[in-house]
PyMOL Python script that loads the backbone (N, CA, C, O; Angstrom):
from pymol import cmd

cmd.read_pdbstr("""\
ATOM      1  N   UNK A   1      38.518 -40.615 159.083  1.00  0.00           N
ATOM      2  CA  UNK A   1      38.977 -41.126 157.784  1.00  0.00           C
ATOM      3  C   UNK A   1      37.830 -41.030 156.797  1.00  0.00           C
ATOM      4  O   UNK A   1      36.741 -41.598 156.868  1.00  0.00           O
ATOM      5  N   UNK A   2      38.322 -40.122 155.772  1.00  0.00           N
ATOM      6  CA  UNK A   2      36.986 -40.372 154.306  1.00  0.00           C
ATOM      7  C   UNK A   2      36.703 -41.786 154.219  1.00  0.00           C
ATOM      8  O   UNK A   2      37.432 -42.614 154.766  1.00  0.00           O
ATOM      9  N   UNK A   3      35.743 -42.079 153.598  1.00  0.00           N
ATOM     10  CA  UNK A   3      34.959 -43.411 152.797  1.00  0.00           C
ATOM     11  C   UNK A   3      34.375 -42.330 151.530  1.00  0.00           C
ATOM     12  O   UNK A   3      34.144 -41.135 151.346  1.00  0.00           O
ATOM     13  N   UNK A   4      34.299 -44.167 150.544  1.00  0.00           N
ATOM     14  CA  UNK A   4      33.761 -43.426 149.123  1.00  0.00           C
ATOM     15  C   UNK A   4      33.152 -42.180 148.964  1.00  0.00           C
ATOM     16  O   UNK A   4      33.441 -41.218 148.253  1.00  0.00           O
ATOM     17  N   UNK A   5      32.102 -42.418 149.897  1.00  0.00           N
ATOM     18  CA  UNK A   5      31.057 -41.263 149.635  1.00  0.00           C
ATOM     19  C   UNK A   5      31.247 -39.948 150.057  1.00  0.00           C
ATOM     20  O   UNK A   5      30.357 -39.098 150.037  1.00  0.00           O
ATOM     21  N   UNK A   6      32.562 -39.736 150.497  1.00  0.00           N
ATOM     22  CA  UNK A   6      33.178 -38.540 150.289  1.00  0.00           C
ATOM     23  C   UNK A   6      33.933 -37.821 149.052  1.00  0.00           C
ATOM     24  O   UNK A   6      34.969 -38.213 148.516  1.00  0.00           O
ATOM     25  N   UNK A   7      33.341 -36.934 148.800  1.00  0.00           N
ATOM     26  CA  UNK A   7      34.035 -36.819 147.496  1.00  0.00           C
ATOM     27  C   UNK A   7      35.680 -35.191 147.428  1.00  0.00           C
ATOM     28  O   UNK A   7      36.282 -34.616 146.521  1.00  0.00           O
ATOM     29  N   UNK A   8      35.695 -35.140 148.976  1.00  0.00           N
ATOM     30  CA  UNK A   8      36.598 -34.299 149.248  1.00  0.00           C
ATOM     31  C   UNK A   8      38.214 -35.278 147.982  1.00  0.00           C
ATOM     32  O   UNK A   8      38.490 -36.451 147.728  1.00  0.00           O
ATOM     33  N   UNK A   9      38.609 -34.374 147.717  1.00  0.00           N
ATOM     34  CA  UNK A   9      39.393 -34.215 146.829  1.00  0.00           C
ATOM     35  C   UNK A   9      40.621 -33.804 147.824  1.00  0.00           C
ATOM     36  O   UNK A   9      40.742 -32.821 148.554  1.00  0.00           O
ATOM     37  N   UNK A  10      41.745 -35.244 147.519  1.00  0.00           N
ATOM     38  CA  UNK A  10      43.067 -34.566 148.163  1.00  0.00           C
ATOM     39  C   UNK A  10      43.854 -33.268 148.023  1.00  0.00           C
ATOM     40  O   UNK A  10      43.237 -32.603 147.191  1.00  0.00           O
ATOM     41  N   UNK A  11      44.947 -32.575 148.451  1.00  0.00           N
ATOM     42  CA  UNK A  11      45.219 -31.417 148.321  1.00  0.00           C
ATOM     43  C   UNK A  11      45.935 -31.420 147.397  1.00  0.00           C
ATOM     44  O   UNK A  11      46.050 -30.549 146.534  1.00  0.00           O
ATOM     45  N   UNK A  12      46.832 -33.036 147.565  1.00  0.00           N
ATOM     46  CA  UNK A  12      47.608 -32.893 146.714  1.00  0.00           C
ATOM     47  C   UNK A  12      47.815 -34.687 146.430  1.00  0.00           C
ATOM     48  O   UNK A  12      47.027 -35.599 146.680  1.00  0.00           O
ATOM     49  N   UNK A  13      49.391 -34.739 145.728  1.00  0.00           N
ATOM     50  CA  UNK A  13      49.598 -35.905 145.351  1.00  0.00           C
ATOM     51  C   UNK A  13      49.819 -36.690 146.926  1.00  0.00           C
ATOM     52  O   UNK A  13      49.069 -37.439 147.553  1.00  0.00           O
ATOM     53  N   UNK A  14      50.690 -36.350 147.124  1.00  0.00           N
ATOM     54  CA  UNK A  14      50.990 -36.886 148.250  1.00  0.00           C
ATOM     55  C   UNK A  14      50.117 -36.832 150.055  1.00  0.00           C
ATOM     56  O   UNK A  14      50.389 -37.291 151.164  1.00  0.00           O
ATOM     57  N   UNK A  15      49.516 -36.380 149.734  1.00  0.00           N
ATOM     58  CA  UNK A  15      48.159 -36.626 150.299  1.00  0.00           C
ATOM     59  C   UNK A  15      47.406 -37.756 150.324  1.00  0.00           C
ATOM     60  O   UNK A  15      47.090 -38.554 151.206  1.00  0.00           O
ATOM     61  N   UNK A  16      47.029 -37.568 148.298  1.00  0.00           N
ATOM     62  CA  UNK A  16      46.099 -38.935 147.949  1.00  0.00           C
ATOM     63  C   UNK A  16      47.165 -40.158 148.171  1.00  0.00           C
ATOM     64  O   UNK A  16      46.448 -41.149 148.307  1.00  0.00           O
ATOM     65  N   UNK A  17      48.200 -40.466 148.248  1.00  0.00           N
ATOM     66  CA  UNK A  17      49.276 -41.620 148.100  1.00  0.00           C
ATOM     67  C   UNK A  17      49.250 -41.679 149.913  1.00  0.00           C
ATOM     68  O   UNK A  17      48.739 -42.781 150.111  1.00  0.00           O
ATOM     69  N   UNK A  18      49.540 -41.059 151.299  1.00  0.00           N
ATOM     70  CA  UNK A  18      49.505 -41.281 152.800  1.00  0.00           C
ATOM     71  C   UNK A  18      47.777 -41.659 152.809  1.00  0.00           C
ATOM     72  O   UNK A  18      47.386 -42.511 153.607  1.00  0.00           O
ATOM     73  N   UNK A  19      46.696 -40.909 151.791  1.00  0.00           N
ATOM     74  CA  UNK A  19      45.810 -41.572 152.346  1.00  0.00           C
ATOM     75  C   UNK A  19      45.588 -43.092 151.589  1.00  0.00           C
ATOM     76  O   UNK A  19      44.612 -43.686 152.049  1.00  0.00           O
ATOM     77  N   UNK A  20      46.272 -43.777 150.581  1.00  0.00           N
ATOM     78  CA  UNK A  20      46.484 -44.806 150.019  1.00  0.00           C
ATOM     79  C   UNK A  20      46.723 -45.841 150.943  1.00  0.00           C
ATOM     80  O   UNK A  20      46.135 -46.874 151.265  1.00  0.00           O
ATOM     81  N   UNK A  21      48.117 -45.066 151.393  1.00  0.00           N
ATOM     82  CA  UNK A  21      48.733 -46.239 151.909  1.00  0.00           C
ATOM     83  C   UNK A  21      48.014 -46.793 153.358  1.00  0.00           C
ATOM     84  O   UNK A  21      48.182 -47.947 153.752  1.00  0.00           O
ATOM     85  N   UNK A  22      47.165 -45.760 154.106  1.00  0.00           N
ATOM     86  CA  UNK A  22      46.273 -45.469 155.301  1.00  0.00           C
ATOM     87  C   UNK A  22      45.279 -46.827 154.550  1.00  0.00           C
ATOM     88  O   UNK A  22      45.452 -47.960 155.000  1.00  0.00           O
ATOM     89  N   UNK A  23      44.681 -46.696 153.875  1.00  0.00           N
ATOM     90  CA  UNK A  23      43.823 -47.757 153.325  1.00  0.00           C
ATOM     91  C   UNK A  23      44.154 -49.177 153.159  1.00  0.00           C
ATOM     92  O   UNK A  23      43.525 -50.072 153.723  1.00  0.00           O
ATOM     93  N   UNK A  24      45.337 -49.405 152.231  1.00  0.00           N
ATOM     94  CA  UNK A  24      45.821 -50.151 152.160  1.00  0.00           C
ATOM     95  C   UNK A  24      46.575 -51.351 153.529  1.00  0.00           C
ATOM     96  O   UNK A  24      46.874 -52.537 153.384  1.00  0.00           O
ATOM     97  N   UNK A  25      46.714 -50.372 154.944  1.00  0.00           N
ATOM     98  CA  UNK A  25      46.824 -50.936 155.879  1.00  0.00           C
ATOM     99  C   UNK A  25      45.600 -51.773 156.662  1.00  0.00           C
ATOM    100  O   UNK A  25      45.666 -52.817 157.310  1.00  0.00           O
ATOM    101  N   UNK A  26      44.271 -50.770 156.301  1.00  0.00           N
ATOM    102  CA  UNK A  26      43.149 -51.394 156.843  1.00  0.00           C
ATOM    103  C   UNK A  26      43.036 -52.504 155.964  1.00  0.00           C
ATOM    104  O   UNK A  26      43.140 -53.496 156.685  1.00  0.00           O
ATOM    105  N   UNK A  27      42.897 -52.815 154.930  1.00  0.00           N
ATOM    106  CA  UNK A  27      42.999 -53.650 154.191  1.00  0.00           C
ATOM    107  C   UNK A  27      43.651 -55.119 154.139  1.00  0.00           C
ATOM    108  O   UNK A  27      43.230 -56.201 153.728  1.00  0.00           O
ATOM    109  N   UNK A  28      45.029 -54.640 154.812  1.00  0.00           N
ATOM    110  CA  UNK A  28      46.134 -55.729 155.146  1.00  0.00           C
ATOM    111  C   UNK A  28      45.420 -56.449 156.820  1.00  0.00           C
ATOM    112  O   UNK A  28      45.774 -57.568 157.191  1.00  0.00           O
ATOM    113  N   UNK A  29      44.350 -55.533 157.706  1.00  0.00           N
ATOM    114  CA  UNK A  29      44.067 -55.869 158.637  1.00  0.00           C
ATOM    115  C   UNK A  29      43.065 -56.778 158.237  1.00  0.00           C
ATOM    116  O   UNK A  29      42.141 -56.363 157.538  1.00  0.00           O
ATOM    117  N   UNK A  30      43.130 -58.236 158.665  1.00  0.00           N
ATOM    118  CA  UNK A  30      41.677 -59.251 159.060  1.00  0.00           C
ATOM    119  C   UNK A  30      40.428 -58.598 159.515  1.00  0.00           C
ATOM    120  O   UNK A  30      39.340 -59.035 159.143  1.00  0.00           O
ATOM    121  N   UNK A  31      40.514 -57.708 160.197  1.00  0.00           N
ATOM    122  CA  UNK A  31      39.605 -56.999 161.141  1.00  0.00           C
ATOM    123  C   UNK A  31      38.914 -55.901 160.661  1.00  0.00           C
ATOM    124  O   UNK A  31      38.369 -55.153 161.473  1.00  0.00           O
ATOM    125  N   UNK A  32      38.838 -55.653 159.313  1.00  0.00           N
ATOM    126  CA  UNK A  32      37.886 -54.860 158.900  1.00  0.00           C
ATOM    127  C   UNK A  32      37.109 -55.193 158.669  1.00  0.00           C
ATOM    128  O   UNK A  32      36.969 -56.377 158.364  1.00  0.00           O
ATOM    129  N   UNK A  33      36.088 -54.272 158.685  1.00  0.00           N
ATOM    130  CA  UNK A  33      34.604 -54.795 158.794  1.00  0.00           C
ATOM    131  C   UNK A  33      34.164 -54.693 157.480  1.00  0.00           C
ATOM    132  O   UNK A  33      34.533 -53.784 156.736  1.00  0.00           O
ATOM    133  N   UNK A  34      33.055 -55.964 157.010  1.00  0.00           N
ATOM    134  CA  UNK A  34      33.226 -55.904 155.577  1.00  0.00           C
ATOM    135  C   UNK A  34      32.610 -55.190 155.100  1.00  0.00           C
ATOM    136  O   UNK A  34      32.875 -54.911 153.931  1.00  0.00           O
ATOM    137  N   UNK A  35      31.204 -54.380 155.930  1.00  0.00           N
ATOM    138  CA  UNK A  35      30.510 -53.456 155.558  1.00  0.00           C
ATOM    139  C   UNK A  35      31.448 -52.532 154.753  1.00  0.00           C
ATOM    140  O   UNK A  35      31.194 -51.927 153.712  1.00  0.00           O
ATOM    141  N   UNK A  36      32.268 -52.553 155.270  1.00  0.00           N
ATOM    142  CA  UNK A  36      33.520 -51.098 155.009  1.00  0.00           C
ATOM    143  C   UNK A  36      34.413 -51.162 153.925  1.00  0.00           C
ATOM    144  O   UNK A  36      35.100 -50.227 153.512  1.00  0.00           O
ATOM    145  N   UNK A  37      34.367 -52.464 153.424  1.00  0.00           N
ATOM    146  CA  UNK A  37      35.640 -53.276 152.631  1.00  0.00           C
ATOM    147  C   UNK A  37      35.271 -52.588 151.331  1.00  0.00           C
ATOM    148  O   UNK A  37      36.224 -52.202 150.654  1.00  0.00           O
ATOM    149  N   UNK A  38      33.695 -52.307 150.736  1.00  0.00           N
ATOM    150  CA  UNK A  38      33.467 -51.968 149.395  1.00  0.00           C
ATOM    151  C   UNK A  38      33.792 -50.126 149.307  1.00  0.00           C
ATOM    152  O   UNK A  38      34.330 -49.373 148.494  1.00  0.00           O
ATOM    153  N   UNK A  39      33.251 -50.012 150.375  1.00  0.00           N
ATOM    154  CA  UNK A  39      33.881 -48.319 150.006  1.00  0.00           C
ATOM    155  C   UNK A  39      34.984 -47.906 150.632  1.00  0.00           C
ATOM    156  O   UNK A  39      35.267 -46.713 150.528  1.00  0.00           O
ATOM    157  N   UNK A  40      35.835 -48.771 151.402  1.00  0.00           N
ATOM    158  CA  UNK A  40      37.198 -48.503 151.176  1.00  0.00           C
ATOM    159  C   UNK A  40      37.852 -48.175 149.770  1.00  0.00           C
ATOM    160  O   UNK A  40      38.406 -47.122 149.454  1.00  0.00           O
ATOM    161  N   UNK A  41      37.644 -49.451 148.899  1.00  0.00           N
ATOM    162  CA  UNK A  41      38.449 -50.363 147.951  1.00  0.00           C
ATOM    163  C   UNK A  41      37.769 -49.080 146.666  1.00  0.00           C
ATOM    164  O   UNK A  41      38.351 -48.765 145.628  1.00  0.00           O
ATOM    165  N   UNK A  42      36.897 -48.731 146.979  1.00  0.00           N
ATOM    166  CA  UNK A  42      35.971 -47.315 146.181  1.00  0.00           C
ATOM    167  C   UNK A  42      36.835 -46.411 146.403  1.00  0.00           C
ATOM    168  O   UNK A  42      37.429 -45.972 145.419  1.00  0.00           O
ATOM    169  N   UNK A  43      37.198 -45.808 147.890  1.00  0.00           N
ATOM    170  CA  UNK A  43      37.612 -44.584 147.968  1.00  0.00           C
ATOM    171  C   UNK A  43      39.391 -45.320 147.370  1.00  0.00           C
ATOM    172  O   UNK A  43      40.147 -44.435 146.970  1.00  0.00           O
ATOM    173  N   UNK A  44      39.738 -46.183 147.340  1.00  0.00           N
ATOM    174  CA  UNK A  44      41.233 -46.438 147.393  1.00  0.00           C
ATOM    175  C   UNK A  44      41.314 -46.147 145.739  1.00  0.00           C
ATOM    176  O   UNK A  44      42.129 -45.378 145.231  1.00  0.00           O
ATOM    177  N   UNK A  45      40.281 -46.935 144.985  1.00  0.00           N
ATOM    178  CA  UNK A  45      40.290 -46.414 143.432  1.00  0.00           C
ATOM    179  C   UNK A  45      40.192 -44.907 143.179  1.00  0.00           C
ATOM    180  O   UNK A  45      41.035 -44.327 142.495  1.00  0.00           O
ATOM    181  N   UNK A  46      39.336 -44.394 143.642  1.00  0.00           N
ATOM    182  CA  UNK A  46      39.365 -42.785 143.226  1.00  0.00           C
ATOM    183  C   UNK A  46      40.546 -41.836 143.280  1.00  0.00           C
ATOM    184  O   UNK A  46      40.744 -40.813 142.623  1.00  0.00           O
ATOM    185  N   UNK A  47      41.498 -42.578 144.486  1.00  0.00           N
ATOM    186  CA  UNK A  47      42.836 -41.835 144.724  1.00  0.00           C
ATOM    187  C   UNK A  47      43.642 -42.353 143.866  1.00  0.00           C
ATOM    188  O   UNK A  47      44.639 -41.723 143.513  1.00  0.00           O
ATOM    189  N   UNK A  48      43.329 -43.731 143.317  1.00  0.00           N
ATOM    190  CA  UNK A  48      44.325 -43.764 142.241  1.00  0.00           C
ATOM    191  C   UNK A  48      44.417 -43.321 141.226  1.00  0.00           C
ATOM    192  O   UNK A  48      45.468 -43.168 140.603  1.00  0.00           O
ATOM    193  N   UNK A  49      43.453 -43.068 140.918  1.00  0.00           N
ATOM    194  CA  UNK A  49      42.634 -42.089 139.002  1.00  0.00           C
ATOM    195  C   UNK A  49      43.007 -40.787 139.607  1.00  0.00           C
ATOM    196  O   UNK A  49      42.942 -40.067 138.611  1.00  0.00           O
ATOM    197  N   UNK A  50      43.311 -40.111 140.463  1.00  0.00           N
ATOM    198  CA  UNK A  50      43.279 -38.715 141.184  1.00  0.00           C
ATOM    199  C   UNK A  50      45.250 -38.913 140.823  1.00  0.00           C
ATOM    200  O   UNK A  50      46.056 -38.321 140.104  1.00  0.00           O
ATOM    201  N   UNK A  51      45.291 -39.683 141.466  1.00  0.00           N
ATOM    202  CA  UNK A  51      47.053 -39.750 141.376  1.00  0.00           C
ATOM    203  C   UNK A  51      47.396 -40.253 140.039  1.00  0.00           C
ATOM    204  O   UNK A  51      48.529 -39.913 139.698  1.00  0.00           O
ATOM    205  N   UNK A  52      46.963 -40.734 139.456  1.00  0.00           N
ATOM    206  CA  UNK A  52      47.305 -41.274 137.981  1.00  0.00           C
ATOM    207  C   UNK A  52      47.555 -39.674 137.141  1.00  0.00           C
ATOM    208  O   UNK A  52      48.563 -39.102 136.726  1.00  0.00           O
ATOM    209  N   UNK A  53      45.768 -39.258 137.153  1.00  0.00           N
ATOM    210  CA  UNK A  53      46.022 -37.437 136.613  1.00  0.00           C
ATOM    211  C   UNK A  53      47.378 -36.499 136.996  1.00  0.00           C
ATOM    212  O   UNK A  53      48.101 -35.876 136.218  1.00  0.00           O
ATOM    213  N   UNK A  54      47.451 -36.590 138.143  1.00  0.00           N
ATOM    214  CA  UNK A  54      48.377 -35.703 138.580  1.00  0.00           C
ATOM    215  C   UNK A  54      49.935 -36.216 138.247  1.00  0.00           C
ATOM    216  O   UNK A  54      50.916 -35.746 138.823  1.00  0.00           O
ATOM    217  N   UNK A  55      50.004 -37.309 137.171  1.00  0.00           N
ATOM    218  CA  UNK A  55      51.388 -38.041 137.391  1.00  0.00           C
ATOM    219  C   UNK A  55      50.923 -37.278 136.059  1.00  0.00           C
ATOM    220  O   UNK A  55      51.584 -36.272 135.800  1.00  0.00           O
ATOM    221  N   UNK A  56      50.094 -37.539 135.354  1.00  0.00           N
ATOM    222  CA  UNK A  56      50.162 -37.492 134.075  1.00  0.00           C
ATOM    223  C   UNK A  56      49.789 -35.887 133.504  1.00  0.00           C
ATOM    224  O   UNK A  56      49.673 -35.430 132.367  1.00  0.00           O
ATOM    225  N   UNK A  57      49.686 -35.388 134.636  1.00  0.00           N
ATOM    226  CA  UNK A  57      49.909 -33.780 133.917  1.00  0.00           C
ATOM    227  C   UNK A  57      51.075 -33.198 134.356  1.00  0.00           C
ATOM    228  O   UNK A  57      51.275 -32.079 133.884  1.00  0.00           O
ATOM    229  N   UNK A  58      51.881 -33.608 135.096  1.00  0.00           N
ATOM    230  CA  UNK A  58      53.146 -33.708 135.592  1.00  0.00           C
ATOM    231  C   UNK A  58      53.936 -33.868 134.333  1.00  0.00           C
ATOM    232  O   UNK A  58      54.492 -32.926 133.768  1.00  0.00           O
ATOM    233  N   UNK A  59      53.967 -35.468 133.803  1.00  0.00           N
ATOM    234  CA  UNK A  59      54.422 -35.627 132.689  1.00  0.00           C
ATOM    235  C   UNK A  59      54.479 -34.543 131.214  1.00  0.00           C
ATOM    236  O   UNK A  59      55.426 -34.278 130.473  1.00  0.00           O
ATOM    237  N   UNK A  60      53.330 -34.180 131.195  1.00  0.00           N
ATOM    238  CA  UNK A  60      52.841 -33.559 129.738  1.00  0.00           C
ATOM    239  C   UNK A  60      53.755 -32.127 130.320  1.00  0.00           C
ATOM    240  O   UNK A  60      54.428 -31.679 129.391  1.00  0.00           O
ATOM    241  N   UNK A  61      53.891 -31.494 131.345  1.00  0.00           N
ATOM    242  CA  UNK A  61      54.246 -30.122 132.067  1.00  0.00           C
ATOM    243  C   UNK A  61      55.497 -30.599 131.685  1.00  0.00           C
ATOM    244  O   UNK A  61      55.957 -29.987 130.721  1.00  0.00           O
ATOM    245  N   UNK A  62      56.269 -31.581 132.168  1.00  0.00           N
ATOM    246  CA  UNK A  62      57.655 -31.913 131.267  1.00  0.00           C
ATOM    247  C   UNK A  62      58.249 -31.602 130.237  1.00  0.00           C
ATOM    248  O   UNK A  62      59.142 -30.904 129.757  1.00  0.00           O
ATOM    249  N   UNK A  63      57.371 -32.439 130.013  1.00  0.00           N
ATOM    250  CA  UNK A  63      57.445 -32.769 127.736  1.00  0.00           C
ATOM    251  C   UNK A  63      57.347 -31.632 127.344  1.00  0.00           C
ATOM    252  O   UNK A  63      58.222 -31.519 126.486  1.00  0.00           O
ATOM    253  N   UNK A  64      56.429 -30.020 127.510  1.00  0.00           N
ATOM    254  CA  UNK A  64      55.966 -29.187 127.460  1.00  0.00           C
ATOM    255  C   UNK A  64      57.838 -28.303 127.429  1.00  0.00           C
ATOM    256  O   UNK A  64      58.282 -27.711 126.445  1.00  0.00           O
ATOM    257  N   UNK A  65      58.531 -28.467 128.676  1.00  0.00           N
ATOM    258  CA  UNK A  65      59.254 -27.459 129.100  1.00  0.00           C
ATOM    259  C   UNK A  65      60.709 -27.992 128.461  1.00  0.00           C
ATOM    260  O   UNK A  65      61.763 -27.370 128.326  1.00  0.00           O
ATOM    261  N   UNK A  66      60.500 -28.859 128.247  1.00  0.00           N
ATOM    262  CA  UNK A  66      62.177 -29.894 127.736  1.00  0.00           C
ATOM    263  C   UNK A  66      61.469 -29.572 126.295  1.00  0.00           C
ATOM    264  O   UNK A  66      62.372 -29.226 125.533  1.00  0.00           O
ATOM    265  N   UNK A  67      60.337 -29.554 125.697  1.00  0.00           N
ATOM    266  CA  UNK A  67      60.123 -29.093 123.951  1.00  0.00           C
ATOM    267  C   UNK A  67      60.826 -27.314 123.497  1.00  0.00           C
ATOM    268  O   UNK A  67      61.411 -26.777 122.556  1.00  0.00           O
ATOM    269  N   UNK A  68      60.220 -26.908 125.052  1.00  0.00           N
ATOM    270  CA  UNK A  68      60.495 -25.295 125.177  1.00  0.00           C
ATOM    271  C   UNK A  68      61.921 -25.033 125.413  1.00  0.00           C
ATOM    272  O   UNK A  68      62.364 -23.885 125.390  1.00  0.00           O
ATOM    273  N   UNK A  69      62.630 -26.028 125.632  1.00  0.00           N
ATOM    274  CA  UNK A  69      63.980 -25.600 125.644  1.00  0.00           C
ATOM    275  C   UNK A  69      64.772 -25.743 124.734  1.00  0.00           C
ATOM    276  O   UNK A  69      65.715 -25.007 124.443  1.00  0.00           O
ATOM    277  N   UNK A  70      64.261 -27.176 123.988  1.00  0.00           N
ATOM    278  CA  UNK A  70      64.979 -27.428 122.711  1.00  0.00           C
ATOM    279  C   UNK A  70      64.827 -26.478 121.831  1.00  0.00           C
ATOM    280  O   UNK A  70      65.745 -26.079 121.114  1.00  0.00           O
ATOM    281  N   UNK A  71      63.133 -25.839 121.801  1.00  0.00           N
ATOM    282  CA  UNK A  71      63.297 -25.076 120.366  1.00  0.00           C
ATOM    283  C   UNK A  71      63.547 -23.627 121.056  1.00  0.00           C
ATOM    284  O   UNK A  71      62.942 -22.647 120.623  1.00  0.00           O
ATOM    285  N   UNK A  72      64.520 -23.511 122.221  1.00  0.00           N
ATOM    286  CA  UNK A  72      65.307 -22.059 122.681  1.00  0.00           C
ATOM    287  C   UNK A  72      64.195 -21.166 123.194  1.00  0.00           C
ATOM    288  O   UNK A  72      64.467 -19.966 123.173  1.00  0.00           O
ATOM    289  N   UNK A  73      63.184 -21.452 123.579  1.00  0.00           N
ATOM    290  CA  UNK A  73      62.068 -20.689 123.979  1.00  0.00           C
ATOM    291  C   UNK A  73      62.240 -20.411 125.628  1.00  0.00           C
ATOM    292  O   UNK A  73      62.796 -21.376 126.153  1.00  0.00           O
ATOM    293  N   UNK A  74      61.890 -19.286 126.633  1.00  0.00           N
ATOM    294  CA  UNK A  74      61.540 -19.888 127.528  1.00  0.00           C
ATOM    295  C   UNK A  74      60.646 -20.150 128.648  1.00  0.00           C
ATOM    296  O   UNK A  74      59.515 -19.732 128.900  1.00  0.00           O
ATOM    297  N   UNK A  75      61.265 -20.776 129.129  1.00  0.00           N
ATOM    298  CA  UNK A  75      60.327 -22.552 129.801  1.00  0.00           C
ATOM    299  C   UNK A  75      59.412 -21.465 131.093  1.00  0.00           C
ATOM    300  O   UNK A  75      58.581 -21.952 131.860  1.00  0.00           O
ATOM    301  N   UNK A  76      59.565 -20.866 131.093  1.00  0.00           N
ATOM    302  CA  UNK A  76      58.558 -19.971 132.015  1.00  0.00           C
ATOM    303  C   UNK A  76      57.606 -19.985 131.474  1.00  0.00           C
ATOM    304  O   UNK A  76      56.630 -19.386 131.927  1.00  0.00           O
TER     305      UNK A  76
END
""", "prot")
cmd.dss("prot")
cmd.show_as("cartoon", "prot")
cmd.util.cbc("prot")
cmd.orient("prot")
């Protein structure tokens, strides 16, 4: 399992979101060690700014192709 100080970059969205939720379980566990707790909660932020981007160029790729259709252009 990455920690913060990995800076490998998921492949994709859904990648960064299974390795989220992977975190989020250690997290829910008593039994993590707290050494581990700060660059978990590190690596768990970076996937969210990683997944936030990818929602949000998703979005704009939208807006982009629904503009391109209205003004009869096309969306290719």
């Amino acid at each position: 399992m990455p920690d913060a100080t990995d800076a490998t970059e998921p492949a994709g969205y859904a990648d960064a979101l299974a390795e989220l939720e992977s975190i989020l379980v250690e997290l829910d566990d008593d039994t993590l060690d707290v050494d581990r707790l700060a660059d978990r909660v590190a690596r768990a932020a970076a996937l969210i700014a990683f997944c936030r981007a990818r929602i949000e160029g998703a979005r704009m790729e939208v807006e982009r192709i629904v503009t391109d259709l209205e003004d009869g252009a096309d969306p290719a």
